[in-house]
Backbone as numpy.savetxt, mean C-alpha at the origin, in Angstrom:
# Nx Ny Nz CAx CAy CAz Cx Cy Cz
-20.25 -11.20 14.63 -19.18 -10.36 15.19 -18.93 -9.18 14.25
-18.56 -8.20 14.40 -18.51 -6.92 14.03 -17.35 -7.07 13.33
-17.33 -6.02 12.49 -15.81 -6.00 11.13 -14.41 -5.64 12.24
-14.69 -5.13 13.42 -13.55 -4.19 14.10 -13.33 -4.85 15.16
-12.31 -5.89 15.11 -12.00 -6.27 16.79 -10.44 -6.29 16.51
-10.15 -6.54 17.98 -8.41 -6.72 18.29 -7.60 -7.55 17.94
-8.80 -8.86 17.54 -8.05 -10.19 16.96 -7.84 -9.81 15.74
-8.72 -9.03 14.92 -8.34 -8.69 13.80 -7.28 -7.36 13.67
-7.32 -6.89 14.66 -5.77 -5.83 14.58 -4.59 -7.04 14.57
-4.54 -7.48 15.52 -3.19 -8.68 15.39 -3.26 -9.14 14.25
-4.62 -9.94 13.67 -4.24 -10.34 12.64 -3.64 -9.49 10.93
-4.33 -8.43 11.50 -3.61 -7.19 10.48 -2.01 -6.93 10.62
-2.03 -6.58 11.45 -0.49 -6.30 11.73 0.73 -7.64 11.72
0.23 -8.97 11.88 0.51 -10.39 11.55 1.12 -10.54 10.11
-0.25 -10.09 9.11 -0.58 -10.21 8.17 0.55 -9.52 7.18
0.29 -7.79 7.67 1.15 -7.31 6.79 2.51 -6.38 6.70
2.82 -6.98 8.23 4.48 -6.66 8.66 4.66 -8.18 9.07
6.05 -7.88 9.74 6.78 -8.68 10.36 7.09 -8.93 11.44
6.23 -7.88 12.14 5.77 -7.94 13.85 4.86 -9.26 14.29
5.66 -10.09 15.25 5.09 -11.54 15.66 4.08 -11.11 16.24
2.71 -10.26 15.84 1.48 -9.78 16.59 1.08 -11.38 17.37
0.82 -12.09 16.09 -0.15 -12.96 16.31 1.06 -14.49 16.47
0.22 -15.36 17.21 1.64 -16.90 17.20 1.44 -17.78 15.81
2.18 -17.99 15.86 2.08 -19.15 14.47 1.30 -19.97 14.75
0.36 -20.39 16.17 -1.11 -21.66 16.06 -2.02 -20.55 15.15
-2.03 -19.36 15.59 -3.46 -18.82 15.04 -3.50 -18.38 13.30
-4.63 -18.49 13.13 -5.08 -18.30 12.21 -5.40 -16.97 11.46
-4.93 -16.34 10.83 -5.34 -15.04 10.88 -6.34 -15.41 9.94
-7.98 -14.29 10.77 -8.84 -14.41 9.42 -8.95 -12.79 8.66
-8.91 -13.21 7.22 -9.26 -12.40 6.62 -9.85 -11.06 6.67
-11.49 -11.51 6.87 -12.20 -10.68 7.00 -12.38 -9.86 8.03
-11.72 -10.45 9.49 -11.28 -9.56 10.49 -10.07 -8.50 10.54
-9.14 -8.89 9.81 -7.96 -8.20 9.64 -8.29 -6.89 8.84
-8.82 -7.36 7.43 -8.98 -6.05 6.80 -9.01 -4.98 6.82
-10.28 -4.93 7.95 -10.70 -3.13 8.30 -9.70 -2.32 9.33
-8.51 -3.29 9.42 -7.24 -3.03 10.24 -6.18 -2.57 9.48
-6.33 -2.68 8.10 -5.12 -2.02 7.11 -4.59 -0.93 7.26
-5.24 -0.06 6.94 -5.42 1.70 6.88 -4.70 1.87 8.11
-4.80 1.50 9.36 -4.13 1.80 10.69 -2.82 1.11 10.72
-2.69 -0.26 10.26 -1.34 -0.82 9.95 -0.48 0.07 9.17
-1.16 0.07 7.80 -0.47 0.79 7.01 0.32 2.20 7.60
-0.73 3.08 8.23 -0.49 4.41 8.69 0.53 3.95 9.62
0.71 2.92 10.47 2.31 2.99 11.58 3.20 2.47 11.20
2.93 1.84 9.85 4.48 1.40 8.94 4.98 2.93 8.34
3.61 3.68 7.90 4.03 4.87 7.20 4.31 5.99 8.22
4.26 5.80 9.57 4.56 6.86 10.75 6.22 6.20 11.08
6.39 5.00 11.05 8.23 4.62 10.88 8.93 4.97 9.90
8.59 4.82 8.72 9.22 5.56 7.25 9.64 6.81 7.71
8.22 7.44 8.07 8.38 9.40 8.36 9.04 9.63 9.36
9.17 8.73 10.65 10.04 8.87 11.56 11.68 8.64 11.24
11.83 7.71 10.94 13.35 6.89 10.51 14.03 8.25 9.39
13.08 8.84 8.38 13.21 9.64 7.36 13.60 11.14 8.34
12.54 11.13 9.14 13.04 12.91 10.04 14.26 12.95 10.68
14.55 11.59 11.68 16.01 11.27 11.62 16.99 11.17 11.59
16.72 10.98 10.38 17.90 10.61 9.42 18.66 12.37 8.68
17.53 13.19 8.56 17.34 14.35 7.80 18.42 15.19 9.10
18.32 14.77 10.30 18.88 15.64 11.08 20.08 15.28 11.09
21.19 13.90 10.18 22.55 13.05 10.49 22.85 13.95 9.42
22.38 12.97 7.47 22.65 13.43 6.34 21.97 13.94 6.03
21.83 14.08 4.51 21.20 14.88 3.26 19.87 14.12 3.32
18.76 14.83 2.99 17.71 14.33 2.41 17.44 13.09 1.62
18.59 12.74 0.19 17.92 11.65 -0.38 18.57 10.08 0.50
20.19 10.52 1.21 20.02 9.28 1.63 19.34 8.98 2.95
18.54 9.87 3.50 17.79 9.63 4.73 16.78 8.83 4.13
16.12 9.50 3.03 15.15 9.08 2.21 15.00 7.45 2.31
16.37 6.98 1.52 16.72 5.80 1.27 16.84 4.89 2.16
17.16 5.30 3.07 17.11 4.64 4.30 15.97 4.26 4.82
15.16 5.92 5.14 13.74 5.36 5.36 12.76 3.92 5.02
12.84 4.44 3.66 12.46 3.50 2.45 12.87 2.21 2.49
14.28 2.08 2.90 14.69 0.67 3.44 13.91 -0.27 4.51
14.15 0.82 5.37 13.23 0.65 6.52 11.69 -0.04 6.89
10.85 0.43 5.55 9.54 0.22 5.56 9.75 -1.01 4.77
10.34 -1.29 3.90 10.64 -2.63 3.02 10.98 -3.69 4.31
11.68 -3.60 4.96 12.16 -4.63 5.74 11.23 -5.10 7.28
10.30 -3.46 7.33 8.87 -3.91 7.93 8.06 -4.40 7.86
8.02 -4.82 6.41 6.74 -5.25 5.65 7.02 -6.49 5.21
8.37 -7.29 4.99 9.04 -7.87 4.60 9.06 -8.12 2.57
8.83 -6.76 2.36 8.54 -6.51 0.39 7.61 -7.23 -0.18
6.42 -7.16 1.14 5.37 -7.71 1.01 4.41 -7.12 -0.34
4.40 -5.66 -0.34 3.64 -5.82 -1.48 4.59 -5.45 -2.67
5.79 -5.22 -2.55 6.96 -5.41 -3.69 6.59 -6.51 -4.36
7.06 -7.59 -3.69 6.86 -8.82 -4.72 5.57 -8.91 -5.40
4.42 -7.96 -4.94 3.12 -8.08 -5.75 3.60 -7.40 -6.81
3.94 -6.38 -6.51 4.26 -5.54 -7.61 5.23 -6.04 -8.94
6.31 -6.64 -8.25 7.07 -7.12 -9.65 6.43 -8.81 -10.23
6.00 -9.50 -9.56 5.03 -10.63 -10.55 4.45 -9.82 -10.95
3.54 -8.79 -11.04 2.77 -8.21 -11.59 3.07 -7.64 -12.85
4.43 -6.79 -12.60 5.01 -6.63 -14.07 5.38 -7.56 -15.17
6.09 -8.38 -13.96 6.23 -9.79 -15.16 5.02 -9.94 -15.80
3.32 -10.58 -14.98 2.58 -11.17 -16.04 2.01 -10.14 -16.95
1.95 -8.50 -16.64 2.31 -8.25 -17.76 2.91 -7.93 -19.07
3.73 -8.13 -18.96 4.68 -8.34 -20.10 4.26 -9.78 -20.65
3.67 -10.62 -20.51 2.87 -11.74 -21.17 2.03 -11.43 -22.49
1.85 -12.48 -23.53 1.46 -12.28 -24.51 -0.16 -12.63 -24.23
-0.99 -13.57 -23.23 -1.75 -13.71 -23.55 -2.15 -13.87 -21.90
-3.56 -14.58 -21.49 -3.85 -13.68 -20.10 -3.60 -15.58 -19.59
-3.73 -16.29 -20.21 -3.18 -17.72 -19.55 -1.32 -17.81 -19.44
-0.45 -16.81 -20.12 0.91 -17.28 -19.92 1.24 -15.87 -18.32
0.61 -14.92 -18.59 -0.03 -13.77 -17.28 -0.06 -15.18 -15.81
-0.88 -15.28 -16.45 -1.51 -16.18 -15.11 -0.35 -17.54 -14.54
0.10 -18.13 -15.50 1.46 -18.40 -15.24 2.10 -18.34 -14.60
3.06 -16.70 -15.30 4.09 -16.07 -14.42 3.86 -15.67 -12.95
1.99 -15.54 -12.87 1.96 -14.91 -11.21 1.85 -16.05 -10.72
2.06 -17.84 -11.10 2.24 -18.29 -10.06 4.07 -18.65 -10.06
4.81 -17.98 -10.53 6.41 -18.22 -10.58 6.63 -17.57 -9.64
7.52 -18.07 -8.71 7.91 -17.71 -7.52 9.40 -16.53 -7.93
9.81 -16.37 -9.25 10.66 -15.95 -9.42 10.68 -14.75 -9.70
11.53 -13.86 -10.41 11.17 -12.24 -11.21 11.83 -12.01 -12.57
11.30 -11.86 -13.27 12.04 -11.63 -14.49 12.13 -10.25 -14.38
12.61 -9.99 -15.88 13.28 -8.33 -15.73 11.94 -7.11 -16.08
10.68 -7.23 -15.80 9.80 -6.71 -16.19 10.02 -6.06 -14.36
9.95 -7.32 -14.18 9.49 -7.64 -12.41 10.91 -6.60 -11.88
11.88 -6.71 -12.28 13.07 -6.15 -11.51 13.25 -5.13 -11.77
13.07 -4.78 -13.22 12.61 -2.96 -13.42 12.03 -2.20 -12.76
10.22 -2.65 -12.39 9.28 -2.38 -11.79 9.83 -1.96 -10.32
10.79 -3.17 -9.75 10.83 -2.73 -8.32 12.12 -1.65 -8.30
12.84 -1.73 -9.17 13.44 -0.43 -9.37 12.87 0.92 -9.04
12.49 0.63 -9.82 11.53 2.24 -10.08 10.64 2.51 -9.29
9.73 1.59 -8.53 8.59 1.85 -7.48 10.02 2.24 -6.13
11.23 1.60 -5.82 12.28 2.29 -4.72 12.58 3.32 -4.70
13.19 3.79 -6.11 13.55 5.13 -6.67 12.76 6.01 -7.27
11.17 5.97 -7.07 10.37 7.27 -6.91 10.15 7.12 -5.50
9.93 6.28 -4.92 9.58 6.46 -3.12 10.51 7.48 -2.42
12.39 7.02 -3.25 13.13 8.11 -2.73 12.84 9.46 -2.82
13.06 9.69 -3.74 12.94 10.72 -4.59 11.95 11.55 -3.87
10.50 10.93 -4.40 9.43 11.95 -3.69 9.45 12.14 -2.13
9.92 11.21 -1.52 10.17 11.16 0.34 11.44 12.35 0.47
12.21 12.35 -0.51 13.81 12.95 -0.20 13.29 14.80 -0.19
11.98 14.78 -1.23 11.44 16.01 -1.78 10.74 17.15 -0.40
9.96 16.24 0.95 9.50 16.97 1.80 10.42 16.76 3.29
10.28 18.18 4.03 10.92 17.99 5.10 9.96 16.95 6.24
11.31 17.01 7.02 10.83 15.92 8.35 9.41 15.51 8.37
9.05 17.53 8.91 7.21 17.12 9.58 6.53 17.25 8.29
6.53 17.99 7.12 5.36 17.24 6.75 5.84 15.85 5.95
7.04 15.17 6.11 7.14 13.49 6.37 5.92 12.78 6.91
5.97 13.30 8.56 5.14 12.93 9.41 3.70 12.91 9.08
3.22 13.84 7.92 1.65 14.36 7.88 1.34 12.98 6.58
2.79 13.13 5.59 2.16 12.51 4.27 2.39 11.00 4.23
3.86 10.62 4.72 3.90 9.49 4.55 2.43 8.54 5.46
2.55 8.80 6.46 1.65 7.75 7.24 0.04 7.48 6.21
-0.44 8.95 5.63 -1.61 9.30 4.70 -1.34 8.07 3.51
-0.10 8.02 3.60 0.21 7.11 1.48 -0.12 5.86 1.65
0.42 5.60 3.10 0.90 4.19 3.59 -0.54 3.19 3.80
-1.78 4.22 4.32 -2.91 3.87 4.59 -3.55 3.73 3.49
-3.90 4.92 2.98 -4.50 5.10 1.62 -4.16 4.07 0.59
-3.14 3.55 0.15 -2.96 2.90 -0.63 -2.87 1.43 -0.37
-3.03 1.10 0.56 -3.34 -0.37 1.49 -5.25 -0.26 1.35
-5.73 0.54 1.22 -6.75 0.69 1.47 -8.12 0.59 -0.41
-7.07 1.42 -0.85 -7.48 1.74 -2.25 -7.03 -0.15 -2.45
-6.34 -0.50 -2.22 -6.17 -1.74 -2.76 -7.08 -2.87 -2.56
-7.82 -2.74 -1.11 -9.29 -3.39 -0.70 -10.38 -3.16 -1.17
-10.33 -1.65 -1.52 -11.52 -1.57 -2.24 -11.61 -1.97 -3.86
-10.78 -2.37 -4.27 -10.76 -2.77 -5.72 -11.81 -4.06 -5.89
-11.71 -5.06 -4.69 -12.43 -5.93 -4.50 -13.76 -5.87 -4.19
-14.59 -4.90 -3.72 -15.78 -3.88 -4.58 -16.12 -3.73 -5.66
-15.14 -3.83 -6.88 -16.10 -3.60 -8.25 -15.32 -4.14 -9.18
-14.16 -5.10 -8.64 -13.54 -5.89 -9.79 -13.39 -7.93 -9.29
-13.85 -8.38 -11.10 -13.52 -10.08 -10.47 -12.53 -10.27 -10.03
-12.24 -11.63 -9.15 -10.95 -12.23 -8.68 -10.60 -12.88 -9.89
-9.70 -13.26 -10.67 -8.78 -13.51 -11.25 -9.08 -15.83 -11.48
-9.46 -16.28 -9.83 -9.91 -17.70 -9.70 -10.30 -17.62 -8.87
-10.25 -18.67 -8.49 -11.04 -19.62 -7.09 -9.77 -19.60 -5.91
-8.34 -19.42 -6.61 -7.54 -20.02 -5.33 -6.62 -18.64 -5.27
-6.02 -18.47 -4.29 -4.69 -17.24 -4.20 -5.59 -16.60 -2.77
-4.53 -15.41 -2.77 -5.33 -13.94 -1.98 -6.30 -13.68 -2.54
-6.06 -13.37 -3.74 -7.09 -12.32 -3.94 -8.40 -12.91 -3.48
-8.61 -14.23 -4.14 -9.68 -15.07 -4.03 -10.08 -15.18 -2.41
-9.28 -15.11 -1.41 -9.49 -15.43 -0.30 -10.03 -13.97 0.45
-9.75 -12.56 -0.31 -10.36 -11.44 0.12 -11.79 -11.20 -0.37
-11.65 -11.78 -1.56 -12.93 -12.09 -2.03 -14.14 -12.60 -1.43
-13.94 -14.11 -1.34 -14.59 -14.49 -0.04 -14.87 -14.21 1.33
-14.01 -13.49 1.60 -14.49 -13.37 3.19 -14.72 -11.75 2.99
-14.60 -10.98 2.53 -15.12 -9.44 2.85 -16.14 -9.48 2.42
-17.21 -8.67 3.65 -18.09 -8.33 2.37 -18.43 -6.67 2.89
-20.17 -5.67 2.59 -19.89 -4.59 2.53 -19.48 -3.70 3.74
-19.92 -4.26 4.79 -19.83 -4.14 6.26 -18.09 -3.77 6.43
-17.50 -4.98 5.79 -16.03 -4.58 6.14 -15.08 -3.86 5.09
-15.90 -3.24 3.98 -15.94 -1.99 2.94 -15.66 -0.86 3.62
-17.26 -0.73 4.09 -17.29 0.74 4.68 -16.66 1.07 6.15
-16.04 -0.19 6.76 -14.88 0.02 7.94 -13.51 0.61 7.31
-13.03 -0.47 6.85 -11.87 -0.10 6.01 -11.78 1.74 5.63
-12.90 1.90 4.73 -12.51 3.21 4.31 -13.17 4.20 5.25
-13.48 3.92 6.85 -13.96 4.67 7.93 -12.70 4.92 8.43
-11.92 3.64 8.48 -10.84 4.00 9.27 -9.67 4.69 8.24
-9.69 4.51 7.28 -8.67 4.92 6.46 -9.02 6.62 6.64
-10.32 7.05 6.08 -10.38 8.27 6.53 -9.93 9.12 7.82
-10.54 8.52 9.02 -9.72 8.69 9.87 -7.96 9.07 10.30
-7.33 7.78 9.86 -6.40 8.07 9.93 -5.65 9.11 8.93
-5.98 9.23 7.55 -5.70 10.40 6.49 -6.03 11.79 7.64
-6.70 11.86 7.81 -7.57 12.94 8.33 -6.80 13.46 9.58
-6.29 12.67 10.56 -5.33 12.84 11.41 -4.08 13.46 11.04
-3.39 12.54 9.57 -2.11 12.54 9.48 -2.30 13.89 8.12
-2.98 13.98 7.44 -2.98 14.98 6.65 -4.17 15.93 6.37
-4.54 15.78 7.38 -5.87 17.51 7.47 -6.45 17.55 6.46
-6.53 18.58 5.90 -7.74 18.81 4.03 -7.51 18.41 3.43
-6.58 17.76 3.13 -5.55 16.80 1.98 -6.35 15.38 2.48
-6.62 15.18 2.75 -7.32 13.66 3.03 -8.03 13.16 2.12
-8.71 13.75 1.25 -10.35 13.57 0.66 -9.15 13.27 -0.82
-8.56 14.82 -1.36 -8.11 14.44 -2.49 -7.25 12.94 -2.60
-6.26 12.90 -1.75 -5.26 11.82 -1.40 -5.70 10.67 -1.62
-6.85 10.51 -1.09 -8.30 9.44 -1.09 -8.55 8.82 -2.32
-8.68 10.03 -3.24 -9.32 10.03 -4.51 -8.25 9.77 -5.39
-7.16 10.37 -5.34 -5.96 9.82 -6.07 -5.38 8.59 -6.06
-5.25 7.87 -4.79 -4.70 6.47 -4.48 -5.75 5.75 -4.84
-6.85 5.87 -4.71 -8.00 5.00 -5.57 -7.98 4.79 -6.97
-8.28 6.32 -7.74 -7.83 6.31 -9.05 -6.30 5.80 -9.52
-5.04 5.62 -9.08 -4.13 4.89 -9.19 -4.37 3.52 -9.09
-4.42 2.93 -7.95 -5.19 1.24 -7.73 -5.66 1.30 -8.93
-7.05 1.57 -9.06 -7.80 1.41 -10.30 -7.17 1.27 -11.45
-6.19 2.12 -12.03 -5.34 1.63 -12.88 -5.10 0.12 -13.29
-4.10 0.10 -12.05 -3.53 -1.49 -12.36 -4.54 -2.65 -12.29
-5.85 -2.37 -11.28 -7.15 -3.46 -11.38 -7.57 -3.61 -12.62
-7.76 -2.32 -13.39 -8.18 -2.19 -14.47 -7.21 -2.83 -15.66
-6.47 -3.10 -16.01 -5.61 -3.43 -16.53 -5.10 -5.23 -16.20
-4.92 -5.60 -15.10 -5.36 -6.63 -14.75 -6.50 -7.16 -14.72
-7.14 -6.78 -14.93 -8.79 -7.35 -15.18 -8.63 -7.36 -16.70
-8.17 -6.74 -17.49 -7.73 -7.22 -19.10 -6.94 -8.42 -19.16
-5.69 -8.09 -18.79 -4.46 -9.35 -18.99 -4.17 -10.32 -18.34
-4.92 -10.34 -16.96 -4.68 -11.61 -16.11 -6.69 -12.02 -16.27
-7.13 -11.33 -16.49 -8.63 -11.99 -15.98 -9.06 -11.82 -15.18
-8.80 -11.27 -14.18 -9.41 -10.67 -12.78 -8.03 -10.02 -11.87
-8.55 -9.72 -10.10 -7.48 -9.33 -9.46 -7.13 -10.59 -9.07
-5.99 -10.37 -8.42 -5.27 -11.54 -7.70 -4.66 -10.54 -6.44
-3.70 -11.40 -5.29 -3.00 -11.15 -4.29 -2.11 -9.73 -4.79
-1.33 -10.95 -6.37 -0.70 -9.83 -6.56 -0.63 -8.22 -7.27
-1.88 -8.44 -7.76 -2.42 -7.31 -8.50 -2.77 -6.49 -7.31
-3.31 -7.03 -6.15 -3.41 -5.66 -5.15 -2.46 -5.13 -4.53
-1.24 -6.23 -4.26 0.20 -5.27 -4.02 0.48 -4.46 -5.26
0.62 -4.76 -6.27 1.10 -3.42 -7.44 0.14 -2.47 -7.47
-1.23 -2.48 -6.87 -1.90 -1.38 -6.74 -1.91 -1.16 -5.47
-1.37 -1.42 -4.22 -0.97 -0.31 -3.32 0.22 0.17 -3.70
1.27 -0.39 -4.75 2.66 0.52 -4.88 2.53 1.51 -5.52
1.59 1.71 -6.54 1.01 2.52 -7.52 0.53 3.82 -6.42
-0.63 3.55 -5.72 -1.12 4.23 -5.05 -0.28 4.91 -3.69
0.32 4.32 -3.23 1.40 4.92 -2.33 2.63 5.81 -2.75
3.04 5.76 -4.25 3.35 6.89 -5.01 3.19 7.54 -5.25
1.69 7.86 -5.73 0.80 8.87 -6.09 0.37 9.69 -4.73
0.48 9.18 -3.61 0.41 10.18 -2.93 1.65 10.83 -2.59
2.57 9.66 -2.03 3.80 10.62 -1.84 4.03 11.58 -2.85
4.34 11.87 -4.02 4.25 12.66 -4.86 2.98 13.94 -4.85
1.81 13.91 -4.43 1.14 14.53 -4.32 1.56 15.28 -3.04
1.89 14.60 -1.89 2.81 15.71 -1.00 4.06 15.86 -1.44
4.62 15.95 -2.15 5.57 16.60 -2.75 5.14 17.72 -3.20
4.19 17.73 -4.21 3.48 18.78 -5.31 3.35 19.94 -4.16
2.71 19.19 -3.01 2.17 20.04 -1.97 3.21 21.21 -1.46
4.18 20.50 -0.84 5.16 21.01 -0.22 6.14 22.28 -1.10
6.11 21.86 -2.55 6.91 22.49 -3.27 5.95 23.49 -3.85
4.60 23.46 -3.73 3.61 25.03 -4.17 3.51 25.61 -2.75
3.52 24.74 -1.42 3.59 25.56 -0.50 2.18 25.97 -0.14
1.08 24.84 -0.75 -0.06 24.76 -0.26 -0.26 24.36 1.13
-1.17 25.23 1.71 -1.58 24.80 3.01 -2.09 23.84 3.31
-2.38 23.25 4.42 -3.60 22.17 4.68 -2.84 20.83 5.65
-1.55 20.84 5.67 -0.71 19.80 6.22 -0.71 20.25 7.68
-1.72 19.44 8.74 -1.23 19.92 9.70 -0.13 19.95 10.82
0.67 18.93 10.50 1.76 18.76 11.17 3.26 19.61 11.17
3.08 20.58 9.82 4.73 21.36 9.62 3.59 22.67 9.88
2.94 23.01 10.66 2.43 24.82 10.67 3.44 25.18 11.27
């Protein structure tokens, strides 16, 4: 069966919102879901930009922002938040077995609660920074891209063990559902942000990479949660990059001409 079917859209959208796509008998598999991210991602990140344009027309910019931002958290259910703050926690670990530890603590220490601080309050910030439409062009671009940069990490870095997510993306992807993933991710970039696609691409990758890279030091490989802190990483780096955009007043966004 081919990397791209509908069972695997449900199971994408199952997977990584809170939309009852799929029933609680089924199974979501893995390797079908995957190449469904980039398009998930992009209509969590087309509600952000919507809820955010909005909002821009009630109040002020940053608390539309905030709201937005609320919004996509409670779509996703801080699905890759909580990657993100275990992640801080295990690193702040002294050694890559007390790392490995903390990412199986269901809890957050203050590494972890900082982290999600700060990944909320740059989301504001840089979201509060562009108007409505090009909202519409960048957010949906971040939302994909960095769901996406986070799959491909599993391309050129170990899993961490045998058991978790990560391990379970591990196993079931292989290159077939690589080069879907980043077919469709292009795509949808390409839709939602015109010439800006390619760099955006390249930035949310090189971000991911970061934290893989770094987790592949202190934990020993990726895990589940090392790829949520590298889509939060990467979904910053773009929003901020349409920021940069908006505030030089570079062209290329096709949605605010």
């Amino acid at each position: 069966m081919g990397p791209l079917t509908l069972s695997g859209l449900r199971g994408a959208i199952a997977f990584l919102t809170r939309v009852p796509a799929a029933s609680a008998d089924d199974a979501v598999e893995v390797a079908s879901a995957v190449p469904w991210f980039p398009l998930v991602g992009g209509l969590v990140g087309l509600i952000v930009a919507s809820v955010y344009a909005a909002g821009r027309q009630l109040v002020a910019p940053l608390p539309a922002a905030a709201v937005a931002v609320a919004a996509g958290v409670l779509v996703t259910g801080a699905f890759h938040e909580d990657g993100l703050a275990d992640t801080a926690d295990a690193f702040g670990a002294w050694d890559a077995d007390g790392a490995r530890r903390i990412l199986k603590d269901p809890t957050h220490g203050t590494f972890g609660v900082c982290a999600l601080v700060i990944s909320l309050i740059a989301r504001v910030f840089a979201l509060s920074a562009v108007g409505g439409w090009a909202a519409l062009a960048i957010v949906p671009a971040a939302h994909a891209l960095a769901r996406t940069s986070a799959i491909l990490l599993l391309g050129i870095g170990p899993v961490a063990s045998d058991e978790g997510l990560g391990a379970a993306y591990a196993a079931s992807v292989r290159s077939a559902h690589f080069v879907a993933v980043a077919s469709v991710a292009l795509a949808v970039s390409v839709l939602a942000a015109g010439l800006w696609a390619g760099p955006a691409f390249a930035l949310a990758f090189a971000s991911a990479y970061v934290i893989g890279s770094v987790g592949a030091r202190r934990v020993g490989g990726l895990t589940g949660d090392i790829l949520g802190a590298a889509e939060q990483l990467a979904e910053i780096a773009v929003l901020y990059l349409g920021a940069l955009i908006v505030a030089q007043g570079w062209p290329g966004l096709p949605w605010w001409r």
